[in-house]
C-alpha positions as CSV (number, residue, x, y, z in Angstrom):
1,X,0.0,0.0,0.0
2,X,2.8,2.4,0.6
3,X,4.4,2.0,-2.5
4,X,1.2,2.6,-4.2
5,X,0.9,5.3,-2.1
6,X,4.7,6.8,-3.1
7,X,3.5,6.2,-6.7
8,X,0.1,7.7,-6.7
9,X,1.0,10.7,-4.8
10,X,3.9,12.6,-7.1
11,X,1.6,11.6,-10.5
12,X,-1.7,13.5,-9.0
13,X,0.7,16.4,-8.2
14,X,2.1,16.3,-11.5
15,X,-1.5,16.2,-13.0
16,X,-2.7,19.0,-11.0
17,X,0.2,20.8,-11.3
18,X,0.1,20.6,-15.0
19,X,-3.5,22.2,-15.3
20,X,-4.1,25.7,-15.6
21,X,-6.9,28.0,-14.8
22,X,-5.2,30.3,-17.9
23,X,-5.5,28.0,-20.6
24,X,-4.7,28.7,-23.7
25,X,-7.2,30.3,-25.8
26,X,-8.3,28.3,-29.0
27,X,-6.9,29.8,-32.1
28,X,-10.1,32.4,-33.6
29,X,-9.2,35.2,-36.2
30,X,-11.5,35.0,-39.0
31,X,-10.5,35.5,-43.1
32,X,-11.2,35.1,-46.1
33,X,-9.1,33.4,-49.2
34,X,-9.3,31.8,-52.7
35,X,-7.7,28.5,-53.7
36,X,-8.3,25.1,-55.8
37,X,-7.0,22.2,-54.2
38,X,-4.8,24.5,-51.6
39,X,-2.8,26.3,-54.2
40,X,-2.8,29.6,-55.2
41,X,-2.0,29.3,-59.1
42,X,-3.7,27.0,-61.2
43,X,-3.8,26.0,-65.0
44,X,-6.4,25.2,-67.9
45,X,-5.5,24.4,-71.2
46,X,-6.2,26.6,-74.2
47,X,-9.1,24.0,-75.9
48,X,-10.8,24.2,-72.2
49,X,-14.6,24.7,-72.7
50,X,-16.6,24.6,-69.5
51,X,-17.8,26.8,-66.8
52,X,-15.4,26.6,-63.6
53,X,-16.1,27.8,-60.1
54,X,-13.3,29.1,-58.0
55,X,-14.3,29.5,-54.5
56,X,-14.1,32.3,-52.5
57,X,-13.8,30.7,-48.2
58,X,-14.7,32.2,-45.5
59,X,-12.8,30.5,-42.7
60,X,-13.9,31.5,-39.1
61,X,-17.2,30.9,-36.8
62,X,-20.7,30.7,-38.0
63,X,-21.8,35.0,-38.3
64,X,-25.7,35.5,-38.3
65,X,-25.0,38.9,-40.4
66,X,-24.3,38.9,-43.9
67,X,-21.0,39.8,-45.2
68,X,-20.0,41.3,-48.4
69,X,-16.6,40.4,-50.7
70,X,-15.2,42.2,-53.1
71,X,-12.7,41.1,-55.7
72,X,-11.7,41.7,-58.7
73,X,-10.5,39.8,-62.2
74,X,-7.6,40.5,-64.1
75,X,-6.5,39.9,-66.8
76,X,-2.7,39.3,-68.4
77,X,-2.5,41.2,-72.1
78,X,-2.9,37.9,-73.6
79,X,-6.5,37.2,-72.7
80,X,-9.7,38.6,-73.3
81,X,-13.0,38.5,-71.8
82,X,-15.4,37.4,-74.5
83,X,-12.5,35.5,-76.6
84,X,-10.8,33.1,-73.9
85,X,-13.0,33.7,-71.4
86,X,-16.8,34.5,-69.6
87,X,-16.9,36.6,-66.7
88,X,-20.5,34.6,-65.3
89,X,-20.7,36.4,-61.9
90,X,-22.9,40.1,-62.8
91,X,-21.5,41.5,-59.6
92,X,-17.8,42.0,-58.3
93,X,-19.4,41.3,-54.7
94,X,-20.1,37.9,-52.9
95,X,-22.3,38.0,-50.3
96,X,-21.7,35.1,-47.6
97,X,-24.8,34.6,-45.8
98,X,-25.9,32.6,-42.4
99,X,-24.6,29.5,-43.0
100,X,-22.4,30.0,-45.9
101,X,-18.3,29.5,-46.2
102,X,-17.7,29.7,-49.8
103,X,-19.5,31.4,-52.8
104,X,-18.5,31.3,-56.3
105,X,-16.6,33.2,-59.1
106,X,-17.8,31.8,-62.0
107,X,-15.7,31.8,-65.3
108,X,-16.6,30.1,-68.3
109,X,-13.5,28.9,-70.5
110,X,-13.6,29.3,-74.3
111,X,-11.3,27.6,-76.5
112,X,-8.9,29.7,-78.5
113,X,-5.4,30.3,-79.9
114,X,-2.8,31.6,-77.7
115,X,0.3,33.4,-78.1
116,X,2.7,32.3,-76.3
117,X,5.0,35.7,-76.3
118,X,1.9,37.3,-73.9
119,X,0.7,36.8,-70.4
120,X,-2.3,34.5,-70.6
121,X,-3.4,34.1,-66.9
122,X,-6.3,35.4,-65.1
123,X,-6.1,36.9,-61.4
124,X,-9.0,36.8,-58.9
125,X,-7.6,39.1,-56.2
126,X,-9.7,39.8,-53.1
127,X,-10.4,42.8,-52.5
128,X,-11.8,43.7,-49.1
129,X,-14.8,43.1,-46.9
130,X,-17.4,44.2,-45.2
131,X,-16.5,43.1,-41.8
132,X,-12.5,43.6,-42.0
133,X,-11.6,40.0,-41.5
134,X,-7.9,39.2,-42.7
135,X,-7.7,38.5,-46.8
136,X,-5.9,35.4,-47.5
137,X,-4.2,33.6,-44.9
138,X,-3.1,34.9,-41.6
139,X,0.4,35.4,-41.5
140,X,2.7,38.1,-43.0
141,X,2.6,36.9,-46.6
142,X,-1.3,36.7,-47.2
143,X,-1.0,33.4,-49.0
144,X,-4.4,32.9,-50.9
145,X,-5.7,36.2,-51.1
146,X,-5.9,35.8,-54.9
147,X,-5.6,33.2,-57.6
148,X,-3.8,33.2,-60.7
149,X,-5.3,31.3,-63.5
150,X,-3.1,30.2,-66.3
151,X,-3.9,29.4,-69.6
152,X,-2.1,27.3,-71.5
């Protein structure tokens, strides 16, 4: 019993020792930031010819307000809108509702010729938002806070 004793008694004052009123907070800072597949540049062929969503995330707790992204699209001198490619989306703002993490900008590819000697990619850049959350990644170098699209 008294070695059970000498046993029992240092690992219950290591176990209490070891918990703290001041624990550590969980890790909560809300943002917003574009990727496919957890890159940030991304390529279609020239002879593409179909309608892609690139999603927009919001990563952070569930908001009951709706909140408003802007971005923008743009293009290299060696695409343009109409030839290569269909801006779907009407509005340059996504609105993230109650329940929603990601919304859409939708691009619709068109085949045709390239040359080679331009830039050819497309860049969705975020913008800003309506509640000031972080764009792209927290962190000093913003990772994901647009996409570049390259067409090739």
């Amino acid at each position: 019993m008294k070695i059970l004793a000498r046993i029992f008694l240092p690992v219950a004052l290591l176990i209490t020792a070891a918990c703290s009123k001041d624990e550590t907070k969980p890790y909560d800072h809300p943002f917003f930031h574009i990727h496919v597949s957890n890159e940030d540049t991304v390529f279609v062929r020239f002879n593409r010819k179909d309608t892609v969503n690139y999603n927009v995330y919001y990563s952070g707790k569930l908001q009951f307000e709706p909140m408003d992204v802007k971005y923008e699209v743009v293009a290299g001198n060696g695409l343009q809108q109409g030839r290569d490619y269909q801006l779907i989306n009407t509005s340059d703002t996504l609105r993230f509702v109650q329940g929603m993490f990601e919304r859409p900008v939708r691009i619709a590819w068109k085949e045709s010729p390239l040359d080679p000697s331009k830039n050819n990619s497309l860049t969705i850049r975020i913008l800003r938002n309506s509640k000031n959350y972080t764009i792209g990644l927290p962190g000093p170098d913003k990772l994901q806070s647009s996409l570049v699209i390259i067409k090739n």
